[in-house]
Each structure stands twice: as structure tokens, then as C-alpha cells.
C-alpha positions as semicolon CSV with decimal commas, in nm:
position;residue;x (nm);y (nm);z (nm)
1;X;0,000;0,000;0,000
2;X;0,114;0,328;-0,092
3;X;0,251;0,516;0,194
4;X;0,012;0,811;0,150
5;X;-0,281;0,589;0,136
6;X;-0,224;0,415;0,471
7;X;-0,319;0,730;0,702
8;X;-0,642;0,742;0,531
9;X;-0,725;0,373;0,566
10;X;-0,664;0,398;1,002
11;X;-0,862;0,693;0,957
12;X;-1,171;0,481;0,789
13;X;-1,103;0,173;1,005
14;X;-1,073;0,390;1,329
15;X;-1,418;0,581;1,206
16;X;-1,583;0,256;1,182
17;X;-1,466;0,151;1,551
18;X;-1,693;0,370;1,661
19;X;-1,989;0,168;1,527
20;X;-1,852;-0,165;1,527
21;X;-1,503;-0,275;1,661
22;X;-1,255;-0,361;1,384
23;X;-1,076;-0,676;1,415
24;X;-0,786;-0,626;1,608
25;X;-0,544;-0,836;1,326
26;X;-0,660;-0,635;1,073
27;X;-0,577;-0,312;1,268
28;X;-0,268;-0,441;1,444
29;X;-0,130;-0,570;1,036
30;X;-0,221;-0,198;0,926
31;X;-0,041;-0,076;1,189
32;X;0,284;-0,247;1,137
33;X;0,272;-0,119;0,782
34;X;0,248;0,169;0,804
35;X;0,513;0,188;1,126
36;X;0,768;0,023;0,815
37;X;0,623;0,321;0,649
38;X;0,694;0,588;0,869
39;X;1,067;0,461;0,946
40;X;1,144;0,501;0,545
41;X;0,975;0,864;0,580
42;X;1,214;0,940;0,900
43;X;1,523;0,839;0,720
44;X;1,447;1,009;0,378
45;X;1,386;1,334;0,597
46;X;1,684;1,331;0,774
47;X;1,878;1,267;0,479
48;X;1,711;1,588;0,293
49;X;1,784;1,802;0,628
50;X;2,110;1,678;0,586
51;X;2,218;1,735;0,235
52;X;2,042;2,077;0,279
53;X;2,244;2,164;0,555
54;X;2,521;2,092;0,366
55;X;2,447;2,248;0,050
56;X;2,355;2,585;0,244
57;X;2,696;2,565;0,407
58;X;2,888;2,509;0,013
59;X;2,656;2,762;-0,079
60;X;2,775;3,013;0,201
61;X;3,171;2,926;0,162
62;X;3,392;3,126;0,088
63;X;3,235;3,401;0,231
64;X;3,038;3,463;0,542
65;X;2,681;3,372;0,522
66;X;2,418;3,670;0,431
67;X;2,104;3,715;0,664
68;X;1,853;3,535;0,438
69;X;2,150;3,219;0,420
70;X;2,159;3,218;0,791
71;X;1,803;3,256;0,830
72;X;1,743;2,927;0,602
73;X;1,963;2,746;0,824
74;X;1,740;2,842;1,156
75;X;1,419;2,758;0,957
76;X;1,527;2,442;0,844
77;X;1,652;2,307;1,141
78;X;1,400;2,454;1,365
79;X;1,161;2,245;1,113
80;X;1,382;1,902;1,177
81;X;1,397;1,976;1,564
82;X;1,062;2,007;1,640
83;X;0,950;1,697;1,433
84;X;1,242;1,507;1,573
85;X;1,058;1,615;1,955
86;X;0,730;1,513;1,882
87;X;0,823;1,222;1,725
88;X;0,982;1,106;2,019
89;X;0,683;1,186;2,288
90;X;0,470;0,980;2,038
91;X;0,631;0,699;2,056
92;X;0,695;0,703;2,400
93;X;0,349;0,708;2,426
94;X;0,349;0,384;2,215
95;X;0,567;0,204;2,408
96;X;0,372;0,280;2,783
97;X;0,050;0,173;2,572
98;X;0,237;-0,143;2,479
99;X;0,230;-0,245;2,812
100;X;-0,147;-0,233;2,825
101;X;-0,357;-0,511;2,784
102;X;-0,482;-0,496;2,376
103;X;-0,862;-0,462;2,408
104;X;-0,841;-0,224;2,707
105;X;-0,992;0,098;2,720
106;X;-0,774;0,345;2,770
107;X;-0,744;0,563;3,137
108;X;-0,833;0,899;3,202
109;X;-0,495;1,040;3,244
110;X;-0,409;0,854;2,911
111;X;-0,684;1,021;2,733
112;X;-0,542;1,335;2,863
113;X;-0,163;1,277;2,797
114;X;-0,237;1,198;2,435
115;X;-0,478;1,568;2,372
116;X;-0,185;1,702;2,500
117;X;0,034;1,587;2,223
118;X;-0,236;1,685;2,000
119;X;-0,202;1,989;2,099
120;X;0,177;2,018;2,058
121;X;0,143;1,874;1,706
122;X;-0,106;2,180;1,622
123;X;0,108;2,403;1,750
124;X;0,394;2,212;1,540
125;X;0,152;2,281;1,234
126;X;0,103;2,667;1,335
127;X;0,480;2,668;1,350
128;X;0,565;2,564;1,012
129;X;0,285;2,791;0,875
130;X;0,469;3,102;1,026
131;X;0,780;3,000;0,875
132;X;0,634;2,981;0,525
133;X;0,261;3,112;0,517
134;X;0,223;2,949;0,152
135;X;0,292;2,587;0,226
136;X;0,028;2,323;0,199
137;X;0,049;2,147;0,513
138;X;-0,138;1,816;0,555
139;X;-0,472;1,738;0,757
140;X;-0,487;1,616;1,105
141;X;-0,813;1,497;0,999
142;X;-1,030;1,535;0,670
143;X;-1,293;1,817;0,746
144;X;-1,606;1,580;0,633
145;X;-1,557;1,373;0,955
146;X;-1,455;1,667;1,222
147;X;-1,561;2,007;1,168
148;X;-1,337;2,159;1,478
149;X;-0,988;2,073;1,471
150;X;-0,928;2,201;1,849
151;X;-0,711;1,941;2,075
152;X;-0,979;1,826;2,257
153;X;-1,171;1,756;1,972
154;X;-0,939;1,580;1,777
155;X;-0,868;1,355;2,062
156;X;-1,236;1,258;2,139
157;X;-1,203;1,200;1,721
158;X;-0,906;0,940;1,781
159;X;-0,899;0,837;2,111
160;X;-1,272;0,809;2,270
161;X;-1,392;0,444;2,386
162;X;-1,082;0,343;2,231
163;X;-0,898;0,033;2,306
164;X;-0,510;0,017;2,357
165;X;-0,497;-0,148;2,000
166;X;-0,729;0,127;1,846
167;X;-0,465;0,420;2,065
168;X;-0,173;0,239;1,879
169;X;-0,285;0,276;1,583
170;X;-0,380;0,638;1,620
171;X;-0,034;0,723;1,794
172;X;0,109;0,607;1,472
173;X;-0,090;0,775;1,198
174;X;-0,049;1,084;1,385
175;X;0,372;1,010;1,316
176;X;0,292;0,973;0,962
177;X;0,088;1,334;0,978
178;X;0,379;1,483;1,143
179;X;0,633;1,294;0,909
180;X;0,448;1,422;0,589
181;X;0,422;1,799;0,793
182;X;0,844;1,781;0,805
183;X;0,844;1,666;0,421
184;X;0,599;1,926;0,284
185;X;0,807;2,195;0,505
186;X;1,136;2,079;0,394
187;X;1,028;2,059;0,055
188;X;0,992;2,467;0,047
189;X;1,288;2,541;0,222
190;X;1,462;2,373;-0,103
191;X;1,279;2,597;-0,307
192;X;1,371;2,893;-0,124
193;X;1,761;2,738;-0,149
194;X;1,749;2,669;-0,471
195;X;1,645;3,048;-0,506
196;X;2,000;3,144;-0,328
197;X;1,805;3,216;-0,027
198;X;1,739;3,570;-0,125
199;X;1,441;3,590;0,100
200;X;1,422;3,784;0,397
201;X;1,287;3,637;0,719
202;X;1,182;3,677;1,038
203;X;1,407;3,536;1,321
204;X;1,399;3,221;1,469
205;X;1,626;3,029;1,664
206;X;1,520;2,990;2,015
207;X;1,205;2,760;2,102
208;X;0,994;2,634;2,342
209;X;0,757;2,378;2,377
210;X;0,501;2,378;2,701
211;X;0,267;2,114;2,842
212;X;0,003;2,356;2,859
213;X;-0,042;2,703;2,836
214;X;-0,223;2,701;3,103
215;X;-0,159;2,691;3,484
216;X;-0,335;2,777;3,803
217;X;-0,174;2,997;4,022
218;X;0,055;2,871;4,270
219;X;0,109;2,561;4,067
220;X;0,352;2,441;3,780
221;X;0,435;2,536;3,493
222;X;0,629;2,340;3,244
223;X;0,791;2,384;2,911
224;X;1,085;2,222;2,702
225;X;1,351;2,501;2,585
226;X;1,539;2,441;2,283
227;X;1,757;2,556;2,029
228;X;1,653;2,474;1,680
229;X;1,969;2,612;1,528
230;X;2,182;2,329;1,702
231;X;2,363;2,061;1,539
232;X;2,544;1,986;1,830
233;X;2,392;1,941;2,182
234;X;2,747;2,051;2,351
235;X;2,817;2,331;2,492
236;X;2,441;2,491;2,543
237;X;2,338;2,697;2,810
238;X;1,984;2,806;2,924
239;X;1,828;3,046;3,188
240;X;1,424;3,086;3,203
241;X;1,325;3,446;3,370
242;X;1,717;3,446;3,455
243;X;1,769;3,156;3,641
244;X;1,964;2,853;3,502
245;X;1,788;2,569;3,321
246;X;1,916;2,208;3,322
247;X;2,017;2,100;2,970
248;X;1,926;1,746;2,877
249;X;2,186;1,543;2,688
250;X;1,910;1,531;2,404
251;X;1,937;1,920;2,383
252;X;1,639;2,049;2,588
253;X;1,611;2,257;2,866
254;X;1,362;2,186;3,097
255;X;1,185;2,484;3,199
256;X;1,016;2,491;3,559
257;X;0,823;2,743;3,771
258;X;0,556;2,831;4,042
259;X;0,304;3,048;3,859
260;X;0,336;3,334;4,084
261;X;-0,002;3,433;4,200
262;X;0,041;3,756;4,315
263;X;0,047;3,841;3,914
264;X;-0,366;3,782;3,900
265;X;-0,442;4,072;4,140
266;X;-0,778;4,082;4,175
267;X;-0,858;3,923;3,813
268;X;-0,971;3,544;3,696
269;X;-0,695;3,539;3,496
270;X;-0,407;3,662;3,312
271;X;-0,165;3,635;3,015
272;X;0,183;3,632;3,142
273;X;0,519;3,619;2,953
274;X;0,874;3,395;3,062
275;X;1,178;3,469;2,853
276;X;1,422;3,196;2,770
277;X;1,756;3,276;2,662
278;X;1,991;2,995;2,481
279;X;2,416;3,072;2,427
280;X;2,574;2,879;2,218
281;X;2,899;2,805;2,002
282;X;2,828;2,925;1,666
283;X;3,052;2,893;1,351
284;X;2,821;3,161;1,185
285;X;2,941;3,456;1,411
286;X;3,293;3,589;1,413
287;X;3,315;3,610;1,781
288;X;3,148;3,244;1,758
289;X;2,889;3,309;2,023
290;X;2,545;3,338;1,963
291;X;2,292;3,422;2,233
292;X;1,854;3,339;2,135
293;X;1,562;3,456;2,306
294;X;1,252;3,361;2,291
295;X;0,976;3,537;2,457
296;X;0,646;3,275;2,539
297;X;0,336;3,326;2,643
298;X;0,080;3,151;2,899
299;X;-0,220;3,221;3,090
300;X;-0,267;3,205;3,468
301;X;-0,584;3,121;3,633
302;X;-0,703;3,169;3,980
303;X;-0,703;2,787;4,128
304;X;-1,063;2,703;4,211
């Protein structure tokens, strides 16, 4: 089966599950298929980041790199980063539902875990579409079966009175979504490199990724900092509001703090704003450090 056909066919099958079950062979085959699938999709993608990288740097050589070359690089890798993240929580979330018996139904709290990595793969979507407005992003869904593509909605679409077996299989056509979201993105960074990169963008090289944008006072918050421009994990360092963030070995910075409730006054709620700043080694800058910030917003609520 064509690899662009088998997210539509879990689609139908996990449609009809909501009628009648589907025979967990049938859905457990599909889903190895189209796990061979993705694999083949990961590799070809991080061989096209790759030889773009490369090319922008031969492209760039003798002479320093302009703005619109260094800007490329950001984009593109800030396009490979954030599908290499997601990619990861999904299947981590395969693997815990692995351990669950086939034909349960799944918990509360997993029901929950997996809208929030819905909701990071929108925001993955809404991402890419800032970096180029113009690009043709695939569907989380087709709009004749959901008419509101919010989180919640999309995970009542995939993941209500599903079984473990049905969650798999859902966990893994949202991969292929993401993988053919990376494609389609890298695919018009090319273009835009094959054009010399004589476009001018906007800047982007730190990013962060929360849980949820939003937390009740006094609670808290959390959010992954990274730095997209990074081909190296070495030598990072992070602060959140000015304090010192922990850098994973995978490259992240795990951001962490109380919601400070004095900040609601006498209001319901507020937006608030934390500021992450990344340093790094950078063979693009003559002094060959490079500081990012990234400024992200979240809303605090008065705990009921």
C-alpha cells in the first residue's frame, strides 16, 4: 500500500470503531505497515535536512553567510527539531501503551496525555505555517468527519472508547501526519535554497515547547527550551526568567516554575510572559557566540 494511502485507511477503520469494533489483526497488520512506512519517511527526511544543511553551508563558503543564508539554516533546522521532539513523545506514548492489555480501554490520564500531544502537534503545524505562510500542510483529519480541529476535539475523534490497539494505531498515523508535515516543510525550504536564499525572514532560533499554556496559580508550569539552530547538543546553556535551566543530553532545557499568584491581582486570569535565553557556540558569528531569546506566552488562572 502506498505510503500516503495508509493514514487514510486507520482513519476509515478507526471511524468505523466507533460503530462496530474492527478486528484487532486487521488493525494491528495496518499498523505495522504503516510503522515500516513511517521509518522510510524518517530516514528520507533526515537525509534531505542533511544534504540541505550541507548544501547551504557550500553555498555560504567562501564568504560569510548573508542574513537570508543564515536565516534558512534556523528555519530548516528549527523544522527538523521540532519533528524530531514530537516524534519522540509519540512513541513514548506507544511504548507505555504497549504495556497495556490490547482490548483495554484506555485511562483517564491517558486520554489526557495523548490531547496534549495533540495539541503540541497543532502548535507544530502553526509553527511551520509562520515559517512559510504558503505551504500546503497536511490534515490532522479530513474536514467531512470533524468540523473543529481544536485538541480536545481531535482527541475525542481518535482516542474516545478506544482500546489500547485502536490508541496504537492512532499514535502512529499521527507520526505519519507529522512525518508528511516535516516533508511538505522541507520541501519549500529547497525551493527557497534553490532560489539562493534571497528571501528575507523573520528570526527564529530559540524555542519552546510547554505542556500547557495554562496553569493555576501557585502551581507548575512546564515547558521544554530548545535551540533549533543546534547541530550539536554541547556546549548549550539556558536560563528561564534568569535563572539557570538544566540541559538534557538530548538538547532540551527543561523549563520549571511556580506560577506566581500575586500576578492575578484581583482578576480570573491573566496572560503572562517567561523569557528563555539559549548561548551557544556558533561557527556563523565571528566572535562564535550566539545568544537566542525567545519570549512565550501563557495564561494564569485563579485555582478554584
Amino acid at each position: 500500500m502506498h505510503k500516503l494511502l495508509l493514514p487514510v485507511a486507520v482513519l476509515l477503520i478507526l471511524s468505523a470503531c466507533q460503530a462496530e469494533k474492527a478486528d484487532p489483526r486487521r488493525l494491528q497488520a495496518l499498523t505495522y505497515s504503516l510503522e515500516q512506512a513511517n521509518e522510510r519517511a524518517v530516514a528520507t527526511n533526515r537525509e534531505s535536512w542533511v544534504r540541505m544543511r550541507w548544501r547551504i553551508e557550500k553555498f555560504s563558503r567562501p564568504a560569510a553567510p548573508n542574513s537570508a543564508i543564515k536565516q534558512l539554516i534556523v528555519r530548516c533546522d528549527t523544522i527538523q527539531a521540532g519533528a524530531a521532539w514530537l516524534r519522540a513523545r509519540l512513541r513514548e506514548s506507544r511504548q507505555q501503551l504497549r504495556l497495556v492489555a490490547p482490548g483495554q480501554a484506555l485511562s483517564p490520564a491517558q486520554h489526557a496525555a495523548a490531547t496534549q500531544l495533540l495539541a503540541q502537534l497543532v502548535a507544530y503545524r502553526a509553527t511551520l505555517r509562520k515559517l512559510d505562510a504558503r505551504v500546503a500542510l497536511p490534515r490532522l483529519v479530513p474536514p467531512a468527519l470533524v468540523t473543529s480541529t481544536t485538541p480536545s476535539a481531535l482527541a475525542d475523534f481518535y482516542f474516545r472508547d478506544a482500546t489500547a490497539t485502536e490508541a496504537l494505531a492512532a499514535f502512529v498515523q499521527l507520526e505519519a501526519i507529522l512525518l508528511a508535515c516535516e516533508t511538505t516543510a522541507l520541501e519549500s525550504q529547497s525551493l527557497m535554497l534553490a532560489c539562493g536564499g534571497n528571501i528575507v525572514f523573520d528570526r527564529v532560533g530559540a524555542w519552546a515547547i510547554a505542556e500547557s499554556n495554562t496553569v493555576a496559580a501557585g502551581t507548575e508550569y512546564r515547558a521544554d527550551l530548545l535551540l533549533a539552530t543546534a547541530l550539536t547538543t554541547t556546549g548549550l546553556t539556558m536560563s528561564a526568567n534568569g535563572q539557570p535551566v538544566t540541559v538534557q543530553p538530548s538538547g532540551f532545557g527543561r523549563v520549571r516554575f511556580i506560577a506566581d499568584p500575586r500576578l492575578l491581582g484581583n482578576r480570573s486570569e491573566i496572560t503572562a510572559y517567561w523569557t528563555g535565553i539559549i548561548r551557544a557556540r556558533s561557527p556563523y558569528t565571528q566572535s562564535g557566540d550566539t545568544t537566542y531569546k525567545v519570549r512565550v506566552p501563557y495564561r494564569i488562572v485563579r485555582s478554584q
